[in-house]
C-alpha positions in Angstrom: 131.1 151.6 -11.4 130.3 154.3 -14.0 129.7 156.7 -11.5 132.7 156.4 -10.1 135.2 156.2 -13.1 133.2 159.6 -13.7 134.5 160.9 -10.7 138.0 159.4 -11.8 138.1 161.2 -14.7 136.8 164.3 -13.3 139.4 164.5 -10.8 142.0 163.9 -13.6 140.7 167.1 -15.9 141.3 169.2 -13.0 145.0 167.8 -11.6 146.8 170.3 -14.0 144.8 173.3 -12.5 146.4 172.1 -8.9 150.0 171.7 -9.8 152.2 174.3 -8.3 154.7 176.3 -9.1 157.4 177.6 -7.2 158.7 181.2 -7.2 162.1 182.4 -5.8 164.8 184.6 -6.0 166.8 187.5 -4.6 166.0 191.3 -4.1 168.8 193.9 -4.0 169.4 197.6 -3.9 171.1 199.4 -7.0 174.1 199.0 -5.0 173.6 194.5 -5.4 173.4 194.7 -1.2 170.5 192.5 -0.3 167.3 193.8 0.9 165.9 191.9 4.2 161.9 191.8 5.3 161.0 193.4 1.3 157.3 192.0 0.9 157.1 190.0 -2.3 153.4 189.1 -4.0 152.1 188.5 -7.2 150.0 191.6 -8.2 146.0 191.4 -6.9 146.7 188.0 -5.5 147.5 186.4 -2.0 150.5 184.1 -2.7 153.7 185.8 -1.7 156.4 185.9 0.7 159.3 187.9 2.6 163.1 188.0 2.0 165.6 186.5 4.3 168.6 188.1 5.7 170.7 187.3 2.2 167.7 189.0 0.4 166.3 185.7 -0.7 162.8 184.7 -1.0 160.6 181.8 -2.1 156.9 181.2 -2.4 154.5 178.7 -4.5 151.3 179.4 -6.1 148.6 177.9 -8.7 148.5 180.8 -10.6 148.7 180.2 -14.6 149.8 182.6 -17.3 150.8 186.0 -17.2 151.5 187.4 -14.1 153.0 190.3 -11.9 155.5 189.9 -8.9 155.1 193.0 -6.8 158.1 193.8 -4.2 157.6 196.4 -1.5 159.6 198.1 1.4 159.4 201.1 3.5 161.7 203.2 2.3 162.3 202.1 -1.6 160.4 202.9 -4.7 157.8 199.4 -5.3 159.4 196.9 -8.0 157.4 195.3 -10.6 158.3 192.4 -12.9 156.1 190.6 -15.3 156.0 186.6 -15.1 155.0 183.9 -17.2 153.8 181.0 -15.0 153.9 177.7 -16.4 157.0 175.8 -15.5 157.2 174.0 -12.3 160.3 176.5 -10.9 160.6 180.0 -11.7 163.6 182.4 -10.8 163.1 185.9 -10.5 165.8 188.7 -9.3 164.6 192.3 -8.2 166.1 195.4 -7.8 164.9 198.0 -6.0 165.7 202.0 -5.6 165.9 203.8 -2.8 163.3 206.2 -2.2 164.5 209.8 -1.8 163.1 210.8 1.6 164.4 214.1 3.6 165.4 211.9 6.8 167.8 210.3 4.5 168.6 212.6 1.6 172.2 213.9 1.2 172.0 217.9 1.2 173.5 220.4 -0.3 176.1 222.3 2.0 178.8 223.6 0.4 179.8 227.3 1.5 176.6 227.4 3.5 176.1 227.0 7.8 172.5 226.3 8.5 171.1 227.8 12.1 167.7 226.4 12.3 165.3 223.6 13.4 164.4 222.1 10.1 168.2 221.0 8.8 170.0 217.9 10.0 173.1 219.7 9.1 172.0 222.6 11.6 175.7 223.6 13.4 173.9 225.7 15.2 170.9 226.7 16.6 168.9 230.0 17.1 169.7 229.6 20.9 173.3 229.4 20.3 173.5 232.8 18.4 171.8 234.5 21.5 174.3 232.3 24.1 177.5 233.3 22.1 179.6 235.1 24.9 181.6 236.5 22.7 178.8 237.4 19.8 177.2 240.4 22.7 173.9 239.4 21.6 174.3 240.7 17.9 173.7 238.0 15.5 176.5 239.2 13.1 178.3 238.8 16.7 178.0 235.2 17.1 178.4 234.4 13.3 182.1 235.6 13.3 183.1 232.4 15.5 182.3 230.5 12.5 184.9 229.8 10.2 185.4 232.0 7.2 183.9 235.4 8.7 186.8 238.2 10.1 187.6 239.4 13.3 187.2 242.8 12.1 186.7 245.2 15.3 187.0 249.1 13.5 183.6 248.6 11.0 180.7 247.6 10.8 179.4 244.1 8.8 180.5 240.7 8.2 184.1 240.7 5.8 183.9 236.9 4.8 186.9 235.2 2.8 188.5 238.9 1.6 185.8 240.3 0.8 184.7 243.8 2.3 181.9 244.5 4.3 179.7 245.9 1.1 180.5 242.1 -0.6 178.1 240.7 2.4 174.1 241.3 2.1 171.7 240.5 4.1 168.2 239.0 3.7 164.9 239.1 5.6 162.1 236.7 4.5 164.1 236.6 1.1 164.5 240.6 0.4 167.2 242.5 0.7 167.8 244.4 3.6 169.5 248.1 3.1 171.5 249.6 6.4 171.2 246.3 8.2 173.5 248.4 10.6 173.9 251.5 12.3 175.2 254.5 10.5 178.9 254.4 10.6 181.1 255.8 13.4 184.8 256.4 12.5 187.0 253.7 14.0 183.6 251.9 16.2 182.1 248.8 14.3 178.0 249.7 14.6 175.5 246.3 15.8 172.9 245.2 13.7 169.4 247.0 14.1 167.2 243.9 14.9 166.7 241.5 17.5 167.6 237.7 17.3 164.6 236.7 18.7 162.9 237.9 15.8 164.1 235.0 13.7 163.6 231.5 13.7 166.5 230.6 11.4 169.5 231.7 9.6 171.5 230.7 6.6 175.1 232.0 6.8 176.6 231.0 3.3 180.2 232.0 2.8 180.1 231.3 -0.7 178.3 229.5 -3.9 175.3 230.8 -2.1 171.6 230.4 -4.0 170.6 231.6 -7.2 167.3 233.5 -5.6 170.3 235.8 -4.0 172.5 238.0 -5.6 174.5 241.3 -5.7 177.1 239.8 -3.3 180.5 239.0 -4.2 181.7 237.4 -1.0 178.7 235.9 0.6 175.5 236.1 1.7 173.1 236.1 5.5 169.5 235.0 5.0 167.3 235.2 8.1 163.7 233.9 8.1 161.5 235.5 10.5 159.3 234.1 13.4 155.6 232.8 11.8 153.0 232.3 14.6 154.2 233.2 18.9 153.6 229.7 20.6 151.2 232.0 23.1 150.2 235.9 24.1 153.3 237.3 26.0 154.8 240.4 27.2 158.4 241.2 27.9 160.4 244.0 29.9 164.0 244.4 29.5 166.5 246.3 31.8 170.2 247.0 31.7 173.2 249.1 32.5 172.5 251.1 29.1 168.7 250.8 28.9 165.4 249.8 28.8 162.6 247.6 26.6 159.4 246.1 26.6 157.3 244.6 24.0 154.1 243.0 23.3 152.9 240.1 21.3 149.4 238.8 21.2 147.8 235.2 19.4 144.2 235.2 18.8 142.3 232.5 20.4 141.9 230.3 17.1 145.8 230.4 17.0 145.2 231.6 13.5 146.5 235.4 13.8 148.8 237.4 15.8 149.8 241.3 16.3 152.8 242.8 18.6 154.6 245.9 19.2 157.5 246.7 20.8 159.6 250.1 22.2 163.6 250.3 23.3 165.6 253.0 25.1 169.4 252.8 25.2 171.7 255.1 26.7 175.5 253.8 27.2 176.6 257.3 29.0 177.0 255.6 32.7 179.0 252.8 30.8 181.0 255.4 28.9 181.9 257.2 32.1 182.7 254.5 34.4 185.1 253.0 31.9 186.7 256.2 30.1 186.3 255.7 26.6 188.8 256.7 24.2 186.1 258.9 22.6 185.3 262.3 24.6 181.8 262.3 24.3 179.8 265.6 24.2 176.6 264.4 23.6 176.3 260.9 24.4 174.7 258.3 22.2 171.0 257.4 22.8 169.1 255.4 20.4 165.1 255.3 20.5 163.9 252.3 18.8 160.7 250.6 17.9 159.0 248.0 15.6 156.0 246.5 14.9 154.2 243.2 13.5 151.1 241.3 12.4 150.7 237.7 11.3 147.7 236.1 9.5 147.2 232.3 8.4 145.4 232.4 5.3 144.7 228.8 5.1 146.4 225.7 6.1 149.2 226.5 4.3 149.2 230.0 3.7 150.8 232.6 6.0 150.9 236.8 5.9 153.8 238.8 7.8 154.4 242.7 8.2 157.3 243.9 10.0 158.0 247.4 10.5 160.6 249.3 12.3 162.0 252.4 12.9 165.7 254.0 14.8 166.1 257.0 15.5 169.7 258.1 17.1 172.2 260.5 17.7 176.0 260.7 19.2 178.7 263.6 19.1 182.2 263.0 20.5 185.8 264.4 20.1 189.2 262.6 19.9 192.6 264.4 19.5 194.1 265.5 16.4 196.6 263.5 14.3 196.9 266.0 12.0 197.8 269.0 14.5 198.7 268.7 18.1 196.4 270.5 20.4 193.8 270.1 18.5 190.4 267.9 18.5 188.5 266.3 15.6 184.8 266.9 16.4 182.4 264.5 14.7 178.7 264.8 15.2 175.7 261.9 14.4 172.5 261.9 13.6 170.5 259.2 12.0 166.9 258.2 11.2 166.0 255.0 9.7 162.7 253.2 9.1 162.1 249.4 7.7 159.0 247.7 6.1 159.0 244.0 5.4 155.9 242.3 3.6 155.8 238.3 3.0 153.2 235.9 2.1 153.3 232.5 1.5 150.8 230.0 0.0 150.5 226.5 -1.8 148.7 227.9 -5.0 147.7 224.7 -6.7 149.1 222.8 -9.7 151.6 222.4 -7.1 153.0 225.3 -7.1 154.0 227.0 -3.8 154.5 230.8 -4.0 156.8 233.2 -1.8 156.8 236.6 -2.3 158.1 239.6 -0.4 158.4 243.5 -0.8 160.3 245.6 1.5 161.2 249.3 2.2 164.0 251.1 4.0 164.3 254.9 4.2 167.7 256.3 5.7 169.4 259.9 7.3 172.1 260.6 8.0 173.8 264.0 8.8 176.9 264.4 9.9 178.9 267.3 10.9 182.9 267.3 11.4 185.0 269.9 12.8 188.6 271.1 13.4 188.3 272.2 17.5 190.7 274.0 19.7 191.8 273.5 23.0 188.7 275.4 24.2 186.5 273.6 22.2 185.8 275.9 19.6 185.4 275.9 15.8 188.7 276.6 13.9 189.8 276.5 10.2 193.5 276.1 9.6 194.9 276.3 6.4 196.1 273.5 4.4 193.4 271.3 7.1 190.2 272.7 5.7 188.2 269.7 4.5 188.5 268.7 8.5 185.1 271.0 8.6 182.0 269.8 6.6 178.3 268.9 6.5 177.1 265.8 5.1 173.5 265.1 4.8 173.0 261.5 3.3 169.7 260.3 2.5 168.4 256.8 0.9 164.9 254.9 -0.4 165.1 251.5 -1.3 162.8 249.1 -2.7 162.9 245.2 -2.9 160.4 243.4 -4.3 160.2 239.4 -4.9 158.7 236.5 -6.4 159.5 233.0 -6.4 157.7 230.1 -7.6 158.1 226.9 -6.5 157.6 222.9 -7.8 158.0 220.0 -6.5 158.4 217.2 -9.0 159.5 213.7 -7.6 160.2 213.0 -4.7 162.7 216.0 -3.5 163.4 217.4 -6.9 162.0 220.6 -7.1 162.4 223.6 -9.0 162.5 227.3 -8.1 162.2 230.5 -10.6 161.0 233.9 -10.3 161.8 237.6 -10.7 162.8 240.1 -8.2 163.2 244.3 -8.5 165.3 246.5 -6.6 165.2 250.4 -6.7 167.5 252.5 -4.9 167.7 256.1 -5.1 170.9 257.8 -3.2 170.6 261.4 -2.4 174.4 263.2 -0.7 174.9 266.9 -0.1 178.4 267.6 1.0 179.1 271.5 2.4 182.3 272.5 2.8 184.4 274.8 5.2 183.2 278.1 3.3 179.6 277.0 2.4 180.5 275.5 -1.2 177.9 272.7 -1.9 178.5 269.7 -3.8 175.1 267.1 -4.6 174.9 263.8 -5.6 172.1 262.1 -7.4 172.7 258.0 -7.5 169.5 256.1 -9.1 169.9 252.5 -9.7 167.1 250.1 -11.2 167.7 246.3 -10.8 165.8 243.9 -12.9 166.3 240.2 -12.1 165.4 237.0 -13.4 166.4 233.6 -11.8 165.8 229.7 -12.0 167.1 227.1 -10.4 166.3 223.5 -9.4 167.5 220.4 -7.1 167.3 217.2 -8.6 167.7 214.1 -6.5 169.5 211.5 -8.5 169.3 209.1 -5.3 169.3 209.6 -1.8 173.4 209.5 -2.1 173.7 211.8 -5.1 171.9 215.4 -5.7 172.7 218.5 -7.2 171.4 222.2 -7.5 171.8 223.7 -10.7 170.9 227.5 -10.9 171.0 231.1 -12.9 170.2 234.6 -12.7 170.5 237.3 -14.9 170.3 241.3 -14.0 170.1 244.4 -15.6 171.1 247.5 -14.2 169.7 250.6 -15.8 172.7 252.6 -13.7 174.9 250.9 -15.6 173.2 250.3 -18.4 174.9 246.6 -18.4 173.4 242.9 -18.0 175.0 239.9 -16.2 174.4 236.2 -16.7 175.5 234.1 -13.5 175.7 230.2 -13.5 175.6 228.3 -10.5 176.2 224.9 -9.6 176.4 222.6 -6.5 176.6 219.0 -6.0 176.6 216.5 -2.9 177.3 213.3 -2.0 176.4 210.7 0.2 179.6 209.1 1.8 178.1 207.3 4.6 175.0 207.4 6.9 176.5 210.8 8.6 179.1 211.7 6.3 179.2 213.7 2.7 181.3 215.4 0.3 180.0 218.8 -1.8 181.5 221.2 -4.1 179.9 224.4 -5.4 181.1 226.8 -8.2 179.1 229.9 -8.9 179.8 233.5 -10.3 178.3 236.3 -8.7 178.1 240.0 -9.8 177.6 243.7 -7.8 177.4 247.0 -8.8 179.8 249.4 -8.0 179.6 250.7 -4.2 177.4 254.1 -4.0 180.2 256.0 -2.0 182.5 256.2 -4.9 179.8 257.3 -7.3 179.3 259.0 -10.0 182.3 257.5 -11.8 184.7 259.6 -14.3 183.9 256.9 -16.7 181.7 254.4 -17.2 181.2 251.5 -15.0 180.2 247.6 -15.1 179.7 245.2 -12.3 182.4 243.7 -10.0 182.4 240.0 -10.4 183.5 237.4 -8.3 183.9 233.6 -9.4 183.7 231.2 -6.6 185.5 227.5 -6.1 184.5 225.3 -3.2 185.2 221.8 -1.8 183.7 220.5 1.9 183.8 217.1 3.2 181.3 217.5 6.5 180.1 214.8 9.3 177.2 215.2 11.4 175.8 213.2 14.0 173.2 214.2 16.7 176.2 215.0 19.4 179.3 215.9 17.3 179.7 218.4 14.0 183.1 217.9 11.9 182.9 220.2 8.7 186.6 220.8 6.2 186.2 223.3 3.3 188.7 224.3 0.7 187.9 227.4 -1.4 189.7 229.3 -4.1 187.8 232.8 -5.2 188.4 235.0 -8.5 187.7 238.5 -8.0 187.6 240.7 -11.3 186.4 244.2 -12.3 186.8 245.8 -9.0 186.5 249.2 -8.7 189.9 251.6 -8.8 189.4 255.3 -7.9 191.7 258.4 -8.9 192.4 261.6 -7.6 188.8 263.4 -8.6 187.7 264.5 -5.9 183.8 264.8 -5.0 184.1 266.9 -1.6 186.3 265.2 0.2 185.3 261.2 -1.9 187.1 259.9 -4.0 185.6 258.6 -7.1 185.3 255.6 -9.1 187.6 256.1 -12.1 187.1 251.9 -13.8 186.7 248.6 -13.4 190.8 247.7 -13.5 191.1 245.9 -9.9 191.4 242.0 -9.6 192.9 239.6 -7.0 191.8 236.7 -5.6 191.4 234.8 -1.9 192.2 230.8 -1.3 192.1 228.9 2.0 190.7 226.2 3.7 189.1 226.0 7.4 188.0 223.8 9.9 184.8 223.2 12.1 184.8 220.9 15.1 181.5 221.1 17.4 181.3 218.4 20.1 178.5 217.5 22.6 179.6 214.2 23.2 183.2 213.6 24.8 182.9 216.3 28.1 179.7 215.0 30.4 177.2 218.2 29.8 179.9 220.2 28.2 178.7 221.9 24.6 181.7 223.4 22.8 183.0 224.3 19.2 185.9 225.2 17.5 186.7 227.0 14.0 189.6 228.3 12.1 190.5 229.1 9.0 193.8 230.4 7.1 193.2 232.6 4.3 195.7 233.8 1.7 194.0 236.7 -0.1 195.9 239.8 -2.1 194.0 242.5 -4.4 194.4 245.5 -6.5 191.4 248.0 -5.6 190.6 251.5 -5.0 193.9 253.3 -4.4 196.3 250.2 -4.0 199.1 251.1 -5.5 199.0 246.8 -6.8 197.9 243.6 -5.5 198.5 243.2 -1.8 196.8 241.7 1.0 193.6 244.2 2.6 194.2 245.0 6.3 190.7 243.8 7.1 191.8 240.1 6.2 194.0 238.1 8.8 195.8 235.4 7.4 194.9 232.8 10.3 191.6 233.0 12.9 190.4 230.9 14.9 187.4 230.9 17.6 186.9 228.2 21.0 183.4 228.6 22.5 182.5 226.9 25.2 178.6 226.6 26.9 177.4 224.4 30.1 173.9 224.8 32.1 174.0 223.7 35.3 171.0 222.6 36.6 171.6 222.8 40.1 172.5 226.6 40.4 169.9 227.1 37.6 172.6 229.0 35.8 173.8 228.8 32.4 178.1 229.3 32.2 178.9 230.9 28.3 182.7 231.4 27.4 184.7 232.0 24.1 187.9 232.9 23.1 188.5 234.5 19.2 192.2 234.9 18.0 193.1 236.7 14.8 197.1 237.0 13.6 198.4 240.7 12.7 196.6 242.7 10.1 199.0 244.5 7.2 198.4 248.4 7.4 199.9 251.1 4.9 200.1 254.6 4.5 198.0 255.3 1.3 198.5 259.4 0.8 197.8 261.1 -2.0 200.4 264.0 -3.1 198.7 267.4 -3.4 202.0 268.8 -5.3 202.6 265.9 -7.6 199.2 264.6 -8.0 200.7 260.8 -7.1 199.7 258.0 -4.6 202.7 257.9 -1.9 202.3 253.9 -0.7 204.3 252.5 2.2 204.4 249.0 3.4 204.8 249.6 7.1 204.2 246.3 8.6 201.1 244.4 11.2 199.2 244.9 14.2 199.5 242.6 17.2 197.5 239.8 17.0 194.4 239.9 18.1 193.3 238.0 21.5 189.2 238.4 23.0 188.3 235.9 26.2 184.8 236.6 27.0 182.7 235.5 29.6 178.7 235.2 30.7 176.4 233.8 32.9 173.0 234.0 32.6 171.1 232.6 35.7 167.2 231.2 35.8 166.2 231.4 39.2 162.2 230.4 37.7 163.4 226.9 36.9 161.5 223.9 38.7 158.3 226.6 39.5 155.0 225.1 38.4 152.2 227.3 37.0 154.5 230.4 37.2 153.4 232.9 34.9 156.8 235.1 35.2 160.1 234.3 34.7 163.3 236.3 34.6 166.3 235.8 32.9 169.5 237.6 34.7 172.9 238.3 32.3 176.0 238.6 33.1 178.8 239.3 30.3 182.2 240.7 30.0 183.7 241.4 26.7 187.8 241.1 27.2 187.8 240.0 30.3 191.5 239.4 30.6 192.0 243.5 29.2 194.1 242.6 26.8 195.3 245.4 24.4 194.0 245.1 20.8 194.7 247.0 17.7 192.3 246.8 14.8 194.4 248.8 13.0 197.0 252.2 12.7 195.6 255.5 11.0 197.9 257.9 9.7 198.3 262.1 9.8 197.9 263.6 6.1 201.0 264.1 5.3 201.8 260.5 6.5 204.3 262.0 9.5 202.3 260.3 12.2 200.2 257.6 12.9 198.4 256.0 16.0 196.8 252.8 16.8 192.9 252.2 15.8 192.1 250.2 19.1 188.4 249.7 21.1 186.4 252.4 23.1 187.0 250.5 26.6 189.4 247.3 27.2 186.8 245.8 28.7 183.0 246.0 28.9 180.9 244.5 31.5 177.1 244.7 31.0 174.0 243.3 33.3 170.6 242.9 32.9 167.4 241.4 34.0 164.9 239.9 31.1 161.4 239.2 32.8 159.2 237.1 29.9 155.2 237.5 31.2 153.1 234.8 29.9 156.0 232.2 28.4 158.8 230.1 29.3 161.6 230.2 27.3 163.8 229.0 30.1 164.0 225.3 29.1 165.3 226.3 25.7 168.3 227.4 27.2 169.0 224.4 29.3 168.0 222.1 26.5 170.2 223.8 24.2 173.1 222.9 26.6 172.9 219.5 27.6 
């Protein structure tokens, strides 16, 4: 008996440790939605459970005192709440936040088109800039069938939102890039100098662009070069206008790589077969060749040298506006060499580092004469500054540094310091031998920081500044920038961006009769965009503030006129649309853009604010791509549409030394169809080590007559229609890749 009330009792001291207790409640995100599957535990313990599809959850445990509840789900930042178990029932509600995470993170797009692999808002990719029928293989091409950039056909560079040519820089691997373009021809836009394929993305911004960019009113182009070739390949290229090869070789490890490559072009049988406007006397040929290594440092470190080098020359005569009967002779030749070097590295207290220095050297001398009928030199009198020499030479040096942290999750920040030296060399030589030099020397110092900070995966922003000093100008800038995003559903978001954005006065118009400070332009922008895998929809609104534009006067430096202050202004506002679609025609890939800009300034020698004739008031662009498997050929159209283009006669008035401004009216509107086909007949060939690639393009297919603008006599008595070399252009080639297939990125691309 006594042994077993002892058992009794024993029993009895221990019931209390036994009794459970019962846990429950509800998890929720920060938005009070209920979470379903969240794991719920007490902290170093086994007793737990999982929530149901209203989020709740219950569980029971002998656990006494003070205790932690743990929740956890992929996806959201763990929850903790501390507990005091005693009661038989206890309630506890969670909350959990989302964790930021790049597959789900709202980005930052406003003013900017992404054409890479590693954005989910890419529009479009690196094979679509190539594919372009319209774009001819240029990247600045393709890039004008997306909203905001002009149709411009006369010059040369990208005019984006009324801004000129000079408001649009370029970047390689983060540093400027000097004479991105060939030298100037009067009346004939110039290509860019390098290859697409030596990129492996782009970043077009329009506006409200990054504060590690600056010296850019209107917009800027960023390209990011190729790191490591998948393999060792070689390449041969022929056409109707030339020839190329090239080179590139990986190391065994995969850790290294070196390449070279050489180009030949020659347009003259193009140029005869389809009469250019231009009588050519010495037809253009361009010698071209470039250069690379690439080193991985370490896992996460990688070395790049690109060099380059043009060499070209062209001389041609067209007929005289000025006098009948008579020819204006212009004569081109032009040197230019480019040095790009980049490294990137993680280099610990996590800090990554990027950092780039680059070099361009360029010559230009051109020669312009007054000919006869026969071809030979004359001078006529009150038509002298028709003859001169003018020798243009350039160095430039861009140097840059950028630091980077990340700090939770995808806040990072970004700051650093970047250089730019420039030094500007002109000698002008008139009809009788008179020399006039120019000396332009420009030291940029910059300084910038900026940061994104992830508030959620819904909310972010990317707040930024820089600040430059120009020793040419002997002035400083500060320039703000801010942009901010949010998440409106899974594949919808709304941005806006405001920035200012500062430039120095353009080279050609300097020295100035008085001193100078930098043009600034304030920027305003609003997007709403929606991206799934198949279709792209993308509306932006933008107002821009241009102030302290340069004005010139009647000082003449040769035949230049020069920079007299800082008096222009005016402004741009528009809004423009971009529809891609992959999704509603069966193996059909097309995209369409427009935009309506409303844009008037006071520059140079306008006589007041009116609109530029560079800036159309509405363009649009269809483009339209299909592979068909079947005939192993890929089928590339597009269509661009600009309306009529303002021109005036600008003159200046020897006898009363007065602008004489007339408000004549607008070109036709501008119509292009072009067309390609590039066929594949490698496809479906195992263990081939060749394949070709054969183009077929025509540029205007339907002929249609374009004017890009009118240009008028001195004395403003005459004028005649700026229009293209030939109506139409066809060109065809054959690209034979040894060692790589590149073939199923084009069909991929366009299915």
């Amino acid at each position: 008996m006594k042994i077993w009330l002892s058992f009794v009792a024993f029993i009895l001291a221990l019931q209390p440790g036994f009794t459970q207790t019962t846990i429950s409640g509800r998890v929720t995100d920060n938005k009070k939605h209920a979470l379903i599957g969240v794991s719920i535990s007490l902290k170093d313990g086994y007793d737990g459970a999982t929530t149901d599809s209203s989020g709740r959850f219950s569980f029971t445990t002998t656990e006494k005192g003070r205790q932690i509840i743990v929740a956890s789900f992929i996806g959201y930042r763990p929850a903790e709440q501390t507990i005091e178990i005693g009661a038989s029932i206890i309630n506890v509600d969670l909350q959990m936040k989302e964790e930021v995470s790049e597959l789900k993170a709202v980005v930052i797009t406003a003013g900017t088109f992404e054409a890479s692999d590693k954005k989910k808002t890419t529009v479009l990719s690196p094979m679509d800039i190539v594919t372009t029928a319209s774009g001819n293989g240029d990247i600045t091409g393709a890039l004008k069938t997306l909203p905001g950039a002009q149709q411009v056909g006369d010059h040369e560079g990208l005019f984006v939102r009324g801004g000129t040519a000079t408001e649009s820089k370029i970047f390689i691997d983060g540093t400027l890039v000097n004479n991105f373009f060939y030298s100037s021809v009067p009346n004939i836009a110039q290509r860019g100098r390098f290859s697409p394929f030596l990129f492996s993305g782009t970043v077009f911004s329009t506006g409200g662009y990054s504060a590690l960019y600056g010296q850019a009113l209107s917009s800027a182009l960023i390209l990011e070069s190729i790191d490591l070739p998948e393999r060792t390949q070689a390449t041969v290229g022929i056409s109707v206008i030339g020839v190329n090869g090239g080179y590139q070789k990986l190391s065994k490890n995969k850790k290294s790589s070196w390449g070279i490559s050489y180009g030949y072009t020659n347009p003259a049988l193009a140029i005869k077969l389809y009469k250019s406007v231009q009588e050519y006397s010495s037809y253009p040929v361009y010698h071209t060749g470039d250069a690379n290594f690439r080193i991985k440092t370490s896992k996460t470190g990688i070395l790049k040298y690109y060099g380059y080098f043009s060499a070209n020359q062209l001389a041609f005569r067209t007929p005289s506006i000025d006098t009948l009967g008579y020819k204006e002779a212009f004569a081109l030749k032009n040197f230019n060499m480019y040095h790009n070097l980049s490294y990137r590295e993680n280099i610990g207290w996590k800090l990554k580092l990027n950092a780039g220095l680059s070099y361009s050297n360029n010559k230009n001398d051109i020669n312009s004469r007054l000919n006869d009928r026969d071809d030979k030199e004359v001078v006529l009198q009150g038509l002298e500054f028709k003859n001169f020499g003018l020798i243009q030479k350039g160095d430039y040096l861009n140097a840059k540094m950028v630091l980077e942290r990340r700090l939770q999750g995808l806040t990072m920040i970004r700051f650093g310091g970047e250089y730019n030296y420039s030094n500007d060399r002109s000698d002008f030589t008139n009809y009788n031998g008179q020399a006039f030099n120019s000396r332009i020397r420009e030291n940029l110092a910059t300084a910038f920081a900026e940061t994104d900070i992830y508030i959620t995966n819904d909310v972010a922003a990317k707040l930024g500044t820089r600040f430059e000093h120009s020793a040419l100008l002997n002035k400083v800038n500060f320039a703000p920038r801010v942009s901010l995003a949010y998440k409106l559903s899974r594949q919808s978001q709304a941005s806006l961006a405001y920035g200012i954005f500062y430039q120095d006065p353009e080279t050609q118009y300097l020295p100035g009769v008085n001193p100078l400070g930098f043009a600034k332009a304030t920027h305003y922008i609003l997007q709403f965009q929606r991206v799934s895998d198949l279709v792209t929809l993308r509306l932006e609104a933008f107002y821009k503030k241009y102030e302290n534009l340069i004005k010139t006067d009647f000082t003449y430096y040769g035949q230049q006129m020069s920079a007299a202050n800082n008096n222009g202004y005016g402004d741009a506002r528009g809004f423009e649309i971009f529809w891609r679609d992959k999704k509603t025609v069966r193996n059909l890939d097309y995209w369409i853009s427009y935009s309506f800009l409303d844009t008037k300034r006071d520059f140079l020698n306008f006589p007041h604010a009116i609109q530029p004739s560079f800036a159309a008031r509405h363009t649009a662009s269809l483009v339209l791509k299909k592979f068909v498997t079947k005939w192993k050929t890929g089928l590339n159209a597009s269509y661009n549409f600009a309306t009529g283009r303002p021109y005036y006669y600008i003159g200046y008035d020897d006898n009363t030394h007065a602008y004489k401004f007339d408000d004549i009216g607008k070109t036709p509107d501008y119509n292009n169809v072009s067309f390609s086909i590039n066929y594949i007949p490698g496809i479906g060939k195992q263990n081939s080590k060749m394949f070709t690639v054969y183009v077929l393009s025509v540029s205007n297919i339907f002929g249609i007559n374009q004017v890009y603008n009118y240009q008028y006599s001195y004395n403003g008595s005459r004028k005649e229609a700026v229009i293209p070399p030939v109506k139409t252009f066809v060109y065809l080639g054959a690209f034979i890749s040894f060692g790589i297939d590149r073939t199923q990125d084009a069909i991929n691309n366009n299915l």
